[in-house]
C-alpha positions, 0 to 999 in steps of 0.5 A: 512522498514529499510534500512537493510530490503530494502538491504536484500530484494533487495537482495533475491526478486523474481522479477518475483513473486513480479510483479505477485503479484502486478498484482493479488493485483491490479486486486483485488482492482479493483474488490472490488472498482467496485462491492462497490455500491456509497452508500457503500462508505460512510460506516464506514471501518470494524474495527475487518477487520482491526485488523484482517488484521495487526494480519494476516500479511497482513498489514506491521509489527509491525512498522506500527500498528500506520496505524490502529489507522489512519483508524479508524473510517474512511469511505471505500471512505477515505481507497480507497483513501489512498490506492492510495495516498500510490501508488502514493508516492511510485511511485513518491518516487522511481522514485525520488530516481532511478534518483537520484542514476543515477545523472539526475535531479528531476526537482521537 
């Protein structure tokens, strides 16, 4: 998002709906990740599912089209462990920033 995006967004979010659908989409991964048989796991990612879910909007925008390209070809255990290294930097990313703005230290 641009910084124009994240003001606007800030400005206008639903916080109650945003935490609801952080809950429903990580209650969703879950049962996707168990019900995946450890075979399953080193299939190749669906890629008709992928485009399929950039032309639907679900993933990003059209600034971030370049993400198809990265999971390509990949297996389902490489996009799981995308998905959390992607939480993990906003998580990290955002913690930083907060206490930034606050004026305490890192300490990374």
């Amino acid at each position: 998002m641009t910084a124009q995006e994240c003001s606007d967004f800030n400005a206008h979010v639903d916080i109650t709906g945003l935490r609801a659908y952080w809950t429903a989409v990580g209650q969703r991964t879950r049962q996707v990740a168990q019900a995946l048989r450890p075979e399953e796991l080193d299939e190749a990612v669906d890629e008709s599912l992928l485009a399929q879910a950039f032309t639907n909007g679900i993933i990003g925008n059209e600034r971030a089209r370049w993400v198809e390209q990265l999971c390509a070809g990949r297996n389902k255990v490489w996009l799981l462990s995308l998905v959390l290294w992607h939480l993990a930097e906003h998580l990290l990313g955002e913690a930083s920033c907060v206490r930034s703005q606050a004026r305490v230290a890192i300490g990374l």
